[in-house]
N, C-alpha and C positions, 0 to 999 in steps of 0.2 A: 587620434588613436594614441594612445598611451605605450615606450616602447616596449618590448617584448620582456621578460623581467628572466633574462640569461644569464646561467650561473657563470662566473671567471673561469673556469676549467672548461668552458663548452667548446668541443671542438669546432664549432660552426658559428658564424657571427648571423646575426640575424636575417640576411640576404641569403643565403648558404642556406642557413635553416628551411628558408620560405620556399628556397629552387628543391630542397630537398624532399619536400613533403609535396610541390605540385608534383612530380616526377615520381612519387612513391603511388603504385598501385597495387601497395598490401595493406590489411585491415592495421586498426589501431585498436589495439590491446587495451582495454580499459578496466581499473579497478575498483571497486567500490566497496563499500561496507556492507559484507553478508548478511548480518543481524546477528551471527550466531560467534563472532569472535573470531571469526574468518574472513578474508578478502575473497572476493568472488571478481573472479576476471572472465573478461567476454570480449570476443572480436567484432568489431565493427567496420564497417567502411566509412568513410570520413572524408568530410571536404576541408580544408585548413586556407579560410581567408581572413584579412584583417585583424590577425595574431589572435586567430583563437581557433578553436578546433568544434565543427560540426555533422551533428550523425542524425541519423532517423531509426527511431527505435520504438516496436508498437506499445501501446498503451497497457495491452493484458502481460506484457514481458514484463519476468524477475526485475533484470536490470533496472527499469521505469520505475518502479516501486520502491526499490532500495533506491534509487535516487533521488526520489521525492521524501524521503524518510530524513536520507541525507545526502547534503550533493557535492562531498567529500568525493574525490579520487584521485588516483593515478593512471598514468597513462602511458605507451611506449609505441613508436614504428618502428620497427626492427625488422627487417626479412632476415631468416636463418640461414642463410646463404652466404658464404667467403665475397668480398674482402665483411668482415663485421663492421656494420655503422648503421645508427638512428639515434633516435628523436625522444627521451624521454621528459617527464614532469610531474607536478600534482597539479592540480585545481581546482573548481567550485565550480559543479554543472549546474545548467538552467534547462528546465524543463518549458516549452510553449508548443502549442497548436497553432499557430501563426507559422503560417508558409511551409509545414508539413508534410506535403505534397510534392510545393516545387523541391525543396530538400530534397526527398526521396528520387525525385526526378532526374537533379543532377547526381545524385549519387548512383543510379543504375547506369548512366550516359556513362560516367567515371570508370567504373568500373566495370562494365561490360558492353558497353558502345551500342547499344540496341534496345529499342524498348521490346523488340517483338519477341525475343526469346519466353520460353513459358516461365522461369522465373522472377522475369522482371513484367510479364502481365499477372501474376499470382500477388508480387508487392503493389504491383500498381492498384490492383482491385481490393486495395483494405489500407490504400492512402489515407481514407478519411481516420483511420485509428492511427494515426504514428503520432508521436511528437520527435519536434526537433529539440536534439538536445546540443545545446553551448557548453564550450568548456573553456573555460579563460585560464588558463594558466598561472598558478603564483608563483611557479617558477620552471623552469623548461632547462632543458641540457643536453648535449649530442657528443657523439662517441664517432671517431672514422679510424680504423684501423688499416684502410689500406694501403698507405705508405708501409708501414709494416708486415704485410702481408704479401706486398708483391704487386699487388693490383693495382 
């Protein structure tokens, strides 16, 4: 694996980075090209292994299609919550139907610890329409202001 391509000002060195994003269980902000001259951003839940970042996103969603169109974006974890600190970048997403499923899988485990709640048997029941989308990163950067902040 290739390392992680972190700008010199990144608050966080690559280990940092990687505890910071297992530990984060807030969506990742993704941006992409609207079509209209506009950035359209969308939250997602995400898994972040082997320096890239992974979402499940259904096939009839905007975001799918503007991504297939282009797979140009940017990206941020950030919770809006004191001390301020995340995880920003751009990259080149990949769209695949491969492992879709288990994707979606671990991302309900991740983020809501259960499959039996009725939201994660509503995603599980229209697994076969997801794709997993990659986002590698061509450059990534972190922010922590809590020394600053008190925290």
């Amino acid at each position: 694996m290739p390392p992680l391509p972190i700008k010199r000002d990144s608050a966080y060195d690559a280990q940092q980075m990687a505890d910071y994003l297992a530990a984060a269980r807030i969506p990742l902000r993704l941006a992409c090209n609207g079509g209209n001259g506009f950035p359209l951003v969308a939250s997602h839940w995400f898994e972040y292994r082997d320096g890239a970042f992974y979402l499940a996103i259904h096939q009839n969603s905007r975001v799918a299609s503007l991504l297939d169109q282009n797979p140009l974006c940017g990206f941020e974890i950030a919770a809006d919550t004191i001390p301020y600190r995340g995880v920003r970048g751009q990259g080149t997403v990949t769209l695949s139907r491969q492992g879709a499923a288990a994707q979606l899988d671990t991302l309900i485990m991740r983020y809501l610890d259960k499959r039996e709640s009725r939201l994660a048997q509503w995603l599980l029941g229209r697994a076969d329409e997801e794709y997993v989308v990659r986002i590698a990163p061509s450059w990534i950067t972190s922010w922590d202001f809590s020394e600053r902040m008190g925290s």
